[in-house]
C-alpha positions in Angstrom: 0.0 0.0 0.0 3.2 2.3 0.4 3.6 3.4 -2.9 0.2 4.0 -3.6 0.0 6.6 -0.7 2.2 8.8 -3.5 -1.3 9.1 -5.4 -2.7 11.1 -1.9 0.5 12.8 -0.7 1.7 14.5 -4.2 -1.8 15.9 -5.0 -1.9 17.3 -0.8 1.7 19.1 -1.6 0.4 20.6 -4.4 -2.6 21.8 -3.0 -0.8 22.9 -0.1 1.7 24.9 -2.2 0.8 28.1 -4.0 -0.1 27.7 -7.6 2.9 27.3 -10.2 3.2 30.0 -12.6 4.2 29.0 -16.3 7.8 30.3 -15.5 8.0 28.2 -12.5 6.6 24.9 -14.0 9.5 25.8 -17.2 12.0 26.2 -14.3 11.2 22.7 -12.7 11.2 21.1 -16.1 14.8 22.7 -17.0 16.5 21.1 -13.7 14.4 17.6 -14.5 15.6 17.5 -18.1 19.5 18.6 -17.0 18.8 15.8 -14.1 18.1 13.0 -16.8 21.4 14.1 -19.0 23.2 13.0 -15.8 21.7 10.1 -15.3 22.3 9.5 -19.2 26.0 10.3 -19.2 26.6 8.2 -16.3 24.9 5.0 -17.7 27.0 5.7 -20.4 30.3 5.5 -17.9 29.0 2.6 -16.6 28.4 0.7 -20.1 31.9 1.7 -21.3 33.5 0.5 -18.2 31.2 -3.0 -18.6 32.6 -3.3 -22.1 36.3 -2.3 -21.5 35.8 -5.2 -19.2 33.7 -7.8 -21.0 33.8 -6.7 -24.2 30.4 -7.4 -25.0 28.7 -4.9 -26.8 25.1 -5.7 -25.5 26.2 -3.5 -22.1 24.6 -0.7 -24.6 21.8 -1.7 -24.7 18.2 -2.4 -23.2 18.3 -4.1 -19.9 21.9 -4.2 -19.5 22.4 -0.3 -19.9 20.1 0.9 -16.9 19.6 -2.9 -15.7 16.1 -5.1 -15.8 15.0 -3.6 -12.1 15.2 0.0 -13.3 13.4 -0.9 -16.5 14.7 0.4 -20.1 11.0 0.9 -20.8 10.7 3.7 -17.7 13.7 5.3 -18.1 12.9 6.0 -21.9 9.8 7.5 -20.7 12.2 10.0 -18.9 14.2 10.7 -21.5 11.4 11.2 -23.9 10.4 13.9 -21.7 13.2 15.9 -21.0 13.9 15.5 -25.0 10.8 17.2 -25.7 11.5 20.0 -23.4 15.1 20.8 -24.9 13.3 20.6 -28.6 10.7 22.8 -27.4 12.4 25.2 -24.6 12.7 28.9 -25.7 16.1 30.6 -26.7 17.4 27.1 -28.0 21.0 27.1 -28.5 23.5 24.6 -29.7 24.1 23.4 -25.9 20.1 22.4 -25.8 20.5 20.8 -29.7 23.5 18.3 -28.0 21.4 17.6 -24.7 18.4 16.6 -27.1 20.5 14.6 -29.6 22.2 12.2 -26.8 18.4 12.0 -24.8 17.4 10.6 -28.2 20.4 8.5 -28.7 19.8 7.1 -25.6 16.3 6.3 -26.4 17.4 4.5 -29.4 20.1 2.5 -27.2 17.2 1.7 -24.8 15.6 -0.1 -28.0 11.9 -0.2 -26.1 9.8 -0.4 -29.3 7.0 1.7 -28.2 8.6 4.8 -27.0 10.6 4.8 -30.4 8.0 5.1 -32.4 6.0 7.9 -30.2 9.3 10.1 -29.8 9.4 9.8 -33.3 5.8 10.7 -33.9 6.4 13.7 -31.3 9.6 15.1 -33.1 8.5 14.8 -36.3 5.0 16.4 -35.2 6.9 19.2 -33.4 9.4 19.6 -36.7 6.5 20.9 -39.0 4.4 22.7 -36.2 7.3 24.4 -34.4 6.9 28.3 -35.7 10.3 29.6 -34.5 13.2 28.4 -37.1 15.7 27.5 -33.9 12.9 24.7 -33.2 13.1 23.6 -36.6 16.5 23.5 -36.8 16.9 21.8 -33.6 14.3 19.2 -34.4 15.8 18.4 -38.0 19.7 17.9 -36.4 18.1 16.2 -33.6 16.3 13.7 -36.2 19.0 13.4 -38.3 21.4 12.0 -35.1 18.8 9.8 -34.4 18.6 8.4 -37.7 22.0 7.9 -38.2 22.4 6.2 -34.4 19.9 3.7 -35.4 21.6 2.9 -38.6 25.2 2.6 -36.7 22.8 0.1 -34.1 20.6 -1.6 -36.9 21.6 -4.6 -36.3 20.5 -4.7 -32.5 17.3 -2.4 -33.3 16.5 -4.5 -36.2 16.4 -7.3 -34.3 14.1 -6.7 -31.7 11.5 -5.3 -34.4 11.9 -8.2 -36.2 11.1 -10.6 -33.3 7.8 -8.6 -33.2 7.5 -8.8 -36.5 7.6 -13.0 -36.7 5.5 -13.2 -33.6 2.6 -11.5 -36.0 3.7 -14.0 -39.4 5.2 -17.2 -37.7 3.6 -19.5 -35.1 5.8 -21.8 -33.0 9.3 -20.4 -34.1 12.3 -21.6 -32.2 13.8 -18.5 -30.4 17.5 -18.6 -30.9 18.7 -17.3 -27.3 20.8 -19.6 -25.2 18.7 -21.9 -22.6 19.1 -24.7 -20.0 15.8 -25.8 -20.8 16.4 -27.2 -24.2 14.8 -25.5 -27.0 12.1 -22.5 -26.8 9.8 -22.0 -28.8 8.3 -17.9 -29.6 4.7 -18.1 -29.5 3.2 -15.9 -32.2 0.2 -13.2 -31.1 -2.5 -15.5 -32.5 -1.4 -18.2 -30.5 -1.1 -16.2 -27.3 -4.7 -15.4 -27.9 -5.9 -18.6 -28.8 -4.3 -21.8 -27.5 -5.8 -23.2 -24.6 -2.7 -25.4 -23.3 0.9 -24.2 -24.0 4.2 -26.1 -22.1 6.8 -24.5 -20.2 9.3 -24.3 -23.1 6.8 -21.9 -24.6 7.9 -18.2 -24.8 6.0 -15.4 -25.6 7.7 -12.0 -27.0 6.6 -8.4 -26.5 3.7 -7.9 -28.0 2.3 -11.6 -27.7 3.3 -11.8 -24.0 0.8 -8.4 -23.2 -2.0 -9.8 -25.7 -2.2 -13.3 -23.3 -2.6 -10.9 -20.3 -5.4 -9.4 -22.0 -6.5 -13.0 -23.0 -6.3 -14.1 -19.3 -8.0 -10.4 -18.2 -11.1 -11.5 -20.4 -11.0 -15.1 -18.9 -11.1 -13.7 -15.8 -13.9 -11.4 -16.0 -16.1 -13.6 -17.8 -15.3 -16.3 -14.6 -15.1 -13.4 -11.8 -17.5 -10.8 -10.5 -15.1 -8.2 -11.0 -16.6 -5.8 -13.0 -17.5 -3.0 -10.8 -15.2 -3.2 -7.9 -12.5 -5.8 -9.4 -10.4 -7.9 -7.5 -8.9 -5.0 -4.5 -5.8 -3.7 -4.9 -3.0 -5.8 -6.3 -5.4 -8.9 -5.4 -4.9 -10.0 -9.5 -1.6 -11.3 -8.6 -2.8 -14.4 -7.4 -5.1 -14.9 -10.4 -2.7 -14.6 -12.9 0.0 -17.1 -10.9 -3.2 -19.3 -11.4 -3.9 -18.7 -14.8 -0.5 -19.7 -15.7 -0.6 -23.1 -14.0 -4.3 -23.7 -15.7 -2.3 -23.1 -18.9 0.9 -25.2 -18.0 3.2 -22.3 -18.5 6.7 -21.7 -17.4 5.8 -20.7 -13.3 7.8 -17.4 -14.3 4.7 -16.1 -16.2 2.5 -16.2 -13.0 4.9 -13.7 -11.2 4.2 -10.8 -13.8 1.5 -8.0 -13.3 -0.7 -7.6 -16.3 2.0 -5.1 -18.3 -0.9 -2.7 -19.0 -2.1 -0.3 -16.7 -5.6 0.1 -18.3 -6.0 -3.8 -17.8 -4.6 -3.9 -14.1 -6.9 -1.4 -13.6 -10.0 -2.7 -14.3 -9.0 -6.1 -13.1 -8.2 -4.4 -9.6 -10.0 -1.3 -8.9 -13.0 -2.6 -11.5 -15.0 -0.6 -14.2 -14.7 3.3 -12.1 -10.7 2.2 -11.9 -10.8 1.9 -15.5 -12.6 5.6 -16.0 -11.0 7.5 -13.5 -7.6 6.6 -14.9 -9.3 7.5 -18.8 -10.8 10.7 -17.5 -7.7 12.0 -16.1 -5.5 11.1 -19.0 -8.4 12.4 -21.7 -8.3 16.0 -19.5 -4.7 16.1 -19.5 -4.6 16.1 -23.2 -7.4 18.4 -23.7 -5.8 21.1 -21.2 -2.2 20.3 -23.0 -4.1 21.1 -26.4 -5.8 24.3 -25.0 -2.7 25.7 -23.7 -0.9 24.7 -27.2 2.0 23.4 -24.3 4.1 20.4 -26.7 5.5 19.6 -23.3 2.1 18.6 -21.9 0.9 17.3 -24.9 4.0 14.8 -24.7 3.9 13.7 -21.3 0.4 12.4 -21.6 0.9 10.9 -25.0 3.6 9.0 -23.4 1.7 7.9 -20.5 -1.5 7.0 -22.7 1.6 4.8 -24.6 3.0 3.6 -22.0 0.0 2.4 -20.3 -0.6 0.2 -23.5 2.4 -2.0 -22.7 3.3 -1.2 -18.4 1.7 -1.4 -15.1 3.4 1.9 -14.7 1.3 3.2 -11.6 2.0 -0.3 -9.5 5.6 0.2 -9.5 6.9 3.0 -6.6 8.9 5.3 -9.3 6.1 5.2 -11.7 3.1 6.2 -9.4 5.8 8.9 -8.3 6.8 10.4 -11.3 3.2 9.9 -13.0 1.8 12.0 -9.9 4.1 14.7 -9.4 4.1 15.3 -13.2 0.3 14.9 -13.8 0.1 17.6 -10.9 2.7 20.0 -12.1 1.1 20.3 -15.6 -2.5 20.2 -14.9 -2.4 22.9 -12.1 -0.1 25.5 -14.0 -1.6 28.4 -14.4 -0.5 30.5 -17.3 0.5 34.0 -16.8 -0.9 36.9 -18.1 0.7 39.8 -20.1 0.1 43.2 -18.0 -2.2 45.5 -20.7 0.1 47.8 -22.2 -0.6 51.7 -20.9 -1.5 54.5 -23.2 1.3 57.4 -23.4 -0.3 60.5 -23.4 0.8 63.0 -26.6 
């Protein structure tokens, strides 16, 4: 229950505080974004040092950059953030472009499908609506880094797209990573969704492994009588440990929350869960538009992603960050010019 106390305490500090001005909400966002080209730099250190040592060039990437407990998938989220602000902040210089260029050359590092593709939606959305040229500019060098970075990396990028890609065109394909179980076999998304008994060699990638936790979510609510108050907080666990048994997976697959926060929602809080969470991420958008604020606009198109593929608010950082940014944006208020006086001839 601990880390869901952040979802009480954050909102209370913030009504507690005075309201943020614009400039103060920019100022927060500037030492978050500088924060996160710390923390990018030094997991750089730290895979150069790995490599110097191993010489194994997967210390770059995914999991074994920022390690499988941190998550690559969260701290792209981050970065995607802080990116958009340096692409977006005003009096952009060539210290901002650099800061932008290695946030998205870490993203591409990261490799987490998902936020890829939206921070390339975002930059590319923000390159032809940006009206001041510096944006432009920064937007098109920052684009053109990235594109080159994932051309250097193809080979590991490609990779994981194209293990997505044969989950969607190939049933039952062996996978080809090393394992003391004998061989594993990838289980495609139609088979996810569809077989009724699988064996504990079975593995299912990405995509396939979050469409059999919806699979199981729909078992469940069709067994359960969950829909309006679900199962109590974090309660699912225990169903979905079951659910693997009943389908004679590998016991690993039981210890996994449902990777998608709309899903976890409904299965735990129930149907209000489920629109409380939509409510507040459709208002967050609609205030973003209103205030034409690319920043805000960003953050909750990454968190409506995000939620697609993670349990994001049941982990302690995620609830925190979620929080504390859904607060900071949504109770900015924006300041107003002071009317200009009339000189008197």
């Amino acid at each position: 229950m601990s880390k869901e106390l952040m979802l009480i305490v954050v909102p209370v500090c913030f009504m507690l505080l005075p309201v943020f001005p614009k400039e103060q909400t920019t100022k927060i966002l500037r030492y978050f974004s500088y924060a996160m080209i710390v923390y990018a730099v030094s997991y750089l250190i730290r895979a150069v040092a790995r490599f110097a040592i191993s010489h194994d060039s997967s210390v770059f990437f995914y999991h074994e950059l920022v390690t499988l407990e941190v998550n690559a998938i969260h701290v792209s989220v981050y970065f995607a953030l802080a990116l958009c602000w340096f692409l977006s902040a005003p009096g952009i210089n060539h210290t901002r472009i650099f800061c932008a260029a290695l946030l998205g050359g870490m993203i591409v590092l990261l490799s987490s499908k998902i936020m890829l593709t939206v921070t390339a939606i975002l930059v590319i959305w923000h390159l032809f609506s940006a009206r001041q040229i510096w944006n432009r500019k920064a937007a098109l060098i920052l684009g053109t880094v990235i594109l080159f970075g994932g051309i250097l990396l193809s080979g590991k990028i490609i990779q994981r797209f194209s293990e997505e890609f044969l989950t969607v065109t190939n049933e039952n394909t062996l996978n080809t990573k090393p394992s003391s179980q004998g061989h594993v076999f990838n289980k495609s998304i139609s088979e996810a969704w569809n077989t009724e008994q699988f064996t504990p060699n079975d593995y299912f990638p990405g995509t396939a492994f979050r469409v059999y936790q919806v699979r199981i979510f729909t078992e469940m609510l069709s067994q359960d009588a969950i829909f309006w108050n679900g199962y109590g907080l974090n309660a699912s666990y225990d169903k979905i440990a079951q659910k693997a048994v009943e389908h004679h997976l590998y016991s690993g697959y039981g210890e996994f929350n449902f990777h998608n926060q709309y899903v976890q929602n409904f299965a735990d809080l129930g149907i209000f869960g489920l629109l409380l969470l939509l409510a507040m991420l459709i208002l967050s958008l609609k205030k973003g538009a209103k205030n034409k604020d690319f920043v805000h606009i960003s953050f909750t198109v990454l968190m409506i992603s995000l939620f697609l593929t993670e349990s994001f608010l049941w982990r302690q950082r995620g609830v925190t960050f979620f929080t504390a940014m859904y607060c900071l944006f949504n109770s900015v208020v924006a300041t107003k010019p002071l009317p200009k006086k009339n000189k008197s001839l």
